[in-house]
N, CA, C and O atoms as CSV, one atom per row, in Angstrom:
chain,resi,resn,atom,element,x,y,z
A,1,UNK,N,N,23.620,6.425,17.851
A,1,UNK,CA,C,24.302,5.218,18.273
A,1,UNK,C,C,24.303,4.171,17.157
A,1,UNK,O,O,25.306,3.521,16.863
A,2,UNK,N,N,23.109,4.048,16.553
A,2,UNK,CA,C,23.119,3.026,15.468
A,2,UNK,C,C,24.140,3.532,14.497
A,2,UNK,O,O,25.059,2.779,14.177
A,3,UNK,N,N,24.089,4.345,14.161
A,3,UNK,CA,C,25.551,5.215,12.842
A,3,UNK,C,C,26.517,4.596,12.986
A,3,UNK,O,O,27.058,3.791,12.228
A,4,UNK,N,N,26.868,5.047,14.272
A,4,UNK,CA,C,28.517,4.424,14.995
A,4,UNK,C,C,28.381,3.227,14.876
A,4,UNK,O,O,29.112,2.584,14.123
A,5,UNK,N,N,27.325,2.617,15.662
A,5,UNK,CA,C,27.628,0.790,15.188
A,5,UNK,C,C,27.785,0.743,13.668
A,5,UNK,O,O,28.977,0.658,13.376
A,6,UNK,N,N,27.176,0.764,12.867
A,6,UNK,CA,C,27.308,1.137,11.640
A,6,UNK,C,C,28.951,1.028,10.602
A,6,UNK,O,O,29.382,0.519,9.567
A,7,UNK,N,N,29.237,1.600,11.358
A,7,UNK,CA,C,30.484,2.968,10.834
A,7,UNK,C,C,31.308,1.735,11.333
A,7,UNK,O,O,31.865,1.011,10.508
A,8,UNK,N,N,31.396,1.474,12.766
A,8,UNK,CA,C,32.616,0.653,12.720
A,8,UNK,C,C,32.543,-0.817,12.817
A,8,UNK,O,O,33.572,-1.426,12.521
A,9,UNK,N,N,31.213,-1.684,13.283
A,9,UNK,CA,C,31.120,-3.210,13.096
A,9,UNK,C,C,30.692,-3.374,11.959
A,9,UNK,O,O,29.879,-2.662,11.370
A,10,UNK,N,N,31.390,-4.642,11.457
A,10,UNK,CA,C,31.273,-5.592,9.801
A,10,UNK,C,C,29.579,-6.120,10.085
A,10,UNK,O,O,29.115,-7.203,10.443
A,11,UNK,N,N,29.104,-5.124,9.821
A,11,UNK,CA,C,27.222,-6.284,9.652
A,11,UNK,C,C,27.199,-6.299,7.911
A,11,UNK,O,O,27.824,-5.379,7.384
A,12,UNK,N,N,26.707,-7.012,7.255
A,12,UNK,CA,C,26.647,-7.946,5.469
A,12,UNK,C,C,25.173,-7.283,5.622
A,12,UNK,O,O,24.594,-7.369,4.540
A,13,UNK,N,N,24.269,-6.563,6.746
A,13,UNK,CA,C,23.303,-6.241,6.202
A,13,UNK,C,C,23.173,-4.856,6.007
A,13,UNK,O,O,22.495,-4.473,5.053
A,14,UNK,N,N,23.778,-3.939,6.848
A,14,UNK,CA,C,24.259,-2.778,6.694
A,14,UNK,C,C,22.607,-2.219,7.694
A,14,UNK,O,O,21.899,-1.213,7.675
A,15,UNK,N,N,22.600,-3.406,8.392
A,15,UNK,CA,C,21.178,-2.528,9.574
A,15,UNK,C,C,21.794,-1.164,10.591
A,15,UNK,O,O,21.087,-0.165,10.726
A,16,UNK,N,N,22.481,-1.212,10.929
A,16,UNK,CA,C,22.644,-0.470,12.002
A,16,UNK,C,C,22.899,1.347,11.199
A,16,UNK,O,O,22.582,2.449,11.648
A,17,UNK,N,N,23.585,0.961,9.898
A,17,UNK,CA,C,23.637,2.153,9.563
A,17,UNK,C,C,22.506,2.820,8.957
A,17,UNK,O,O,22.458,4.048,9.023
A,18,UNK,N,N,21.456,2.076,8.290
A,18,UNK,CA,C,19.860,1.675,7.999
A,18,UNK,C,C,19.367,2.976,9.129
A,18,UNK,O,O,19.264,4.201,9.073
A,19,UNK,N,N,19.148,1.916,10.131
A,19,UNK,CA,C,18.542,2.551,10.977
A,19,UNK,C,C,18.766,3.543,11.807
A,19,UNK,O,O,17.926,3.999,12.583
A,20,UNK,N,N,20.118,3.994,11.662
A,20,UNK,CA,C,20.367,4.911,12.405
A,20,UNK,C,C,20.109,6.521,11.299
A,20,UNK,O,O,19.776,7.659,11.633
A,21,UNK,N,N,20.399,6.008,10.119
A,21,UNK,CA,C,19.643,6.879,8.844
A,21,UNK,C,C,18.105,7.513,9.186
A,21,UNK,O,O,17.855,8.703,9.375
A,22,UNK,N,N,17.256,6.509,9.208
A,22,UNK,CA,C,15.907,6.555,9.897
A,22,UNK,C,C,16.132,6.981,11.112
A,22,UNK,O,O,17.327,7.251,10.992
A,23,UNK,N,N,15.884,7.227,12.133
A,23,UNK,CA,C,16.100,7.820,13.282
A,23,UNK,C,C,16.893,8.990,13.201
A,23,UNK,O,O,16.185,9.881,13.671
A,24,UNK,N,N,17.899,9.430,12.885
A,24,UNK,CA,C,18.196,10.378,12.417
A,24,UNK,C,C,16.976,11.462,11.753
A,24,UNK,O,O,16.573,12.527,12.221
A,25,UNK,N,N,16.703,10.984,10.904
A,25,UNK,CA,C,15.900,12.184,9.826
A,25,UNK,C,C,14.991,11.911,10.502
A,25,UNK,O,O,14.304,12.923,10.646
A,26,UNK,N,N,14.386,10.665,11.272
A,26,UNK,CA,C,12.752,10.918,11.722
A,26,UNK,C,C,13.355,12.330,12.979
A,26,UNK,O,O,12.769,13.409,12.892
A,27,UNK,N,N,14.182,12.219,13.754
A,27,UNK,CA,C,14.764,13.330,14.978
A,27,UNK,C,C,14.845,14.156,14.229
A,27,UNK,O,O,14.064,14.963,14.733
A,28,UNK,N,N,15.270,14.691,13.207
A,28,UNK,CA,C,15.254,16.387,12.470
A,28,UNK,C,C,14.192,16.437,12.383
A,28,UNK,O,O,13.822,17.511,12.858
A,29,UNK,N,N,13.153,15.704,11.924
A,29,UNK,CA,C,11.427,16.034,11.252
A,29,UNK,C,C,11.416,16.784,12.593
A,29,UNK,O,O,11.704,17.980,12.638
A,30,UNK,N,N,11.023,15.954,13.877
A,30,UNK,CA,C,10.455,16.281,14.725
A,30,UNK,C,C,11.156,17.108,15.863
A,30,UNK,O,O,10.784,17.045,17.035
A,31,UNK,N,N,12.174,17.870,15.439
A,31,UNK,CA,C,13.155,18.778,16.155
A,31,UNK,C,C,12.734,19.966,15.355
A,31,UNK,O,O,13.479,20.935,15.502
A,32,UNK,N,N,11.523,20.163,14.384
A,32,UNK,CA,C,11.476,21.357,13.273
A,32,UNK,C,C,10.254,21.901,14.386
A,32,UNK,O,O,9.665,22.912,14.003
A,33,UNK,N,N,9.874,21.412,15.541
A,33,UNK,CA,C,8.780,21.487,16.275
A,33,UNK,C,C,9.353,22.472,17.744
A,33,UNK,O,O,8.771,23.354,18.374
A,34,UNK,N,N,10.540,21.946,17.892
A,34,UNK,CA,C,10.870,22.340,19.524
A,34,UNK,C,C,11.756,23.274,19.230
A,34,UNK,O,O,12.606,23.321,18.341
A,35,UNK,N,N,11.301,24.445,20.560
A,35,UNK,CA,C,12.335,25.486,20.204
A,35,UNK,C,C,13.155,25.572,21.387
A,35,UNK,O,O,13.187,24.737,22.291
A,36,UNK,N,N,14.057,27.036,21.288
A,36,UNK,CA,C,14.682,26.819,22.613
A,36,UNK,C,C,16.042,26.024,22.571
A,36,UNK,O,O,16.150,25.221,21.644
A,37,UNK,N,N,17.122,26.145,23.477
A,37,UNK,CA,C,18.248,25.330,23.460
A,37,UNK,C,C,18.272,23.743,23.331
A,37,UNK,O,O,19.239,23.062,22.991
A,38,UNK,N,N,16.353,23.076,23.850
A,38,UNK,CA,C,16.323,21.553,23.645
A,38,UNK,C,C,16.474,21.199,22.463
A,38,UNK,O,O,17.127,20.235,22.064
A,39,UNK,N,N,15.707,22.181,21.671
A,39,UNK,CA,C,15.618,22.021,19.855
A,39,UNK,C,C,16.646,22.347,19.021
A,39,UNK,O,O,16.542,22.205,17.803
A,40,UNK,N,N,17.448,22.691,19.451
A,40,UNK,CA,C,18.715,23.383,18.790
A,40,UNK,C,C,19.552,22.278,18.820
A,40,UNK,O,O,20.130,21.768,17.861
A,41,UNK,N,N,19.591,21.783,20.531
A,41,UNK,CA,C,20.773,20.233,20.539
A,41,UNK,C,C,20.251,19.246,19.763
A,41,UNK,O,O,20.964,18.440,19.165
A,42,UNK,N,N,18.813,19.246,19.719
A,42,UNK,CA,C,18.266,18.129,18.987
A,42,UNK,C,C,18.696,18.116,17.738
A,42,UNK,O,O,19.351,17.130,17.400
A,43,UNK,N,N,18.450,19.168,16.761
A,43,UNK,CA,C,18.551,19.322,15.698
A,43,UNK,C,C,20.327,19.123,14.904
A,43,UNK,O,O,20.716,18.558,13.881
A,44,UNK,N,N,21.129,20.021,16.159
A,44,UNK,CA,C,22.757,19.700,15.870
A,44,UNK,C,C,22.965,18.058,15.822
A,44,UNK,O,O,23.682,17.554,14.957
A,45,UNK,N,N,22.284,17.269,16.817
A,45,UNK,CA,C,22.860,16.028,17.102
A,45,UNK,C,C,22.197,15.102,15.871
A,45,UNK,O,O,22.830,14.161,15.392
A,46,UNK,N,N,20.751,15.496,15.374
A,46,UNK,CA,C,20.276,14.641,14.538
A,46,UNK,C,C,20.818,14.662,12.767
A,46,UNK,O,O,20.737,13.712,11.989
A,47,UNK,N,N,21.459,16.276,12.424
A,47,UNK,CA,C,22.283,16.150,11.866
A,47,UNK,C,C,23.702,15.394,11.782
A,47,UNK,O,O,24.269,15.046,10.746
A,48,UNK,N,N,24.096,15.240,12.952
A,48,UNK,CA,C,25.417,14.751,13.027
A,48,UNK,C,C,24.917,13.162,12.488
A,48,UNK,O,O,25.213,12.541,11.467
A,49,UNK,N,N,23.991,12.798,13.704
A,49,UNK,CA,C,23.600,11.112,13.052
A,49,UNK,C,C,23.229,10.785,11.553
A,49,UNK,O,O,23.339,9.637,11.121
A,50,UNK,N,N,22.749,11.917,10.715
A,50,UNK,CA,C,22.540,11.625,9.554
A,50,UNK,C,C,24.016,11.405,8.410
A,50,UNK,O,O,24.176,10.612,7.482
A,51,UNK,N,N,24.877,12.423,8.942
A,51,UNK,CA,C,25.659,12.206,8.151
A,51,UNK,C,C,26.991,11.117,8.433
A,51,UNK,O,O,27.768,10.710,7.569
A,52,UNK,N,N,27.012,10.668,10.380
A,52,UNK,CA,C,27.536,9.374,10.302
A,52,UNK,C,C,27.309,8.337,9.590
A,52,UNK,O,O,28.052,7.676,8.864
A,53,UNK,N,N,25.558,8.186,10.013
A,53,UNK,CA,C,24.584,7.190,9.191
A,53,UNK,C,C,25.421,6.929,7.983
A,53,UNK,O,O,26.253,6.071,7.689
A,54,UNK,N,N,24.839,8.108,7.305
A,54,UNK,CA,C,25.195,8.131,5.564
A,54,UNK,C,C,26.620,7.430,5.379
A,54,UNK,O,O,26.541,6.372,4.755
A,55,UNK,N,N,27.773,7.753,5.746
A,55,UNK,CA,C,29.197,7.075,5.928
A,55,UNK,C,C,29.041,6.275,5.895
A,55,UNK,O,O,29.357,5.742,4.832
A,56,UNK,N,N,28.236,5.119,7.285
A,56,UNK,CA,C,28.631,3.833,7.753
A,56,UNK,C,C,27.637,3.261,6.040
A,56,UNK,O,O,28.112,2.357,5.352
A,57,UNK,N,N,26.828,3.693,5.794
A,57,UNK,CA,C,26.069,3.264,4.502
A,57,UNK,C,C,26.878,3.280,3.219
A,57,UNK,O,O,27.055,2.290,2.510
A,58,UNK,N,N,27.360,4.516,2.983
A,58,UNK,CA,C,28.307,4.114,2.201
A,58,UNK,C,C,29.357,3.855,2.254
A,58,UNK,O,O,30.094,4.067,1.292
A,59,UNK,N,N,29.755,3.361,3.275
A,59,UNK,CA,C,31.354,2.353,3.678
A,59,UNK,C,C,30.832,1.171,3.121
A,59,UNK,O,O,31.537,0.751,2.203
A,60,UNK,N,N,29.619,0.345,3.417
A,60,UNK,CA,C,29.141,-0.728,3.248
A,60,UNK,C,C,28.916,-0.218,1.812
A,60,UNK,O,O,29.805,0.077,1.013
A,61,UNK,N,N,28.230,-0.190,1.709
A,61,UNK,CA,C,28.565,0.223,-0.565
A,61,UNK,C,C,29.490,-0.333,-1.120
A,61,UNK,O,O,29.704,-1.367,-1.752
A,62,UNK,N,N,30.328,1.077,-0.559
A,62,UNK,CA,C,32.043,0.682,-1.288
A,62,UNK,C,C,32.527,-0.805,-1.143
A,62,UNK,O,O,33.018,-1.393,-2.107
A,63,UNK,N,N,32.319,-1.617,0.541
A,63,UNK,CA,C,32.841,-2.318,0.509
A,63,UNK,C,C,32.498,-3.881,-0.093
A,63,UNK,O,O,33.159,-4.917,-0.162
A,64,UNK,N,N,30.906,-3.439,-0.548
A,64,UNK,CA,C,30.619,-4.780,-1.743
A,64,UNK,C,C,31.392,-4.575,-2.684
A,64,UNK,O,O,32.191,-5.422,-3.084
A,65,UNK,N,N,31.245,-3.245,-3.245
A,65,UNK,CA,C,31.955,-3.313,-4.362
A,65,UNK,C,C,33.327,-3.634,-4.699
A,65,UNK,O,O,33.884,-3.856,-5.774
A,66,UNK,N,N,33.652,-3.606,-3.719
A,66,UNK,CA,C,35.735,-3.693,-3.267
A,66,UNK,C,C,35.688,-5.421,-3.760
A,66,UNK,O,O,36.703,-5.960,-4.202
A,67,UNK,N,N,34.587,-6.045,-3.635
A,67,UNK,CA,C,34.699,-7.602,-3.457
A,67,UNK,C,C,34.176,-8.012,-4.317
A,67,UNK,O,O,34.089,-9.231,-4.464
């Protein structure tokens, strides 16, 4: 959820995509633990948040630099 905020509201601090970075990778660490179909969704979904994350992070990048 933080990614998406991220990704599409103007924050100048670039928290939401921050933290949704963190949470993300802390959910893969601890999805390397659970097995079974819980650990599998975990692991698909905490990938997905990492690489929204990463986007909404470097959208905010690009868009200092644009300015």
């Amino acid at each position: 959820c933080f990614g998406l905020l991220g990704l599409f509201l103007i924050n100048p601090l670039a928290i939401p995509g921050v933290a949704g970075l963190v949470f993300s990778i802390w959910g893969r660490v601890r999805s390397r633990d659970s097995e079974g179909g819980a650990g599998r969704l975990t692991r698909v979904l905490s990938i997905i948040g990492i690489v929204v994350s990463a986007l909404a992070v470097v959208g905010f990048i690009l868009n200092l630099l644009r300015h």
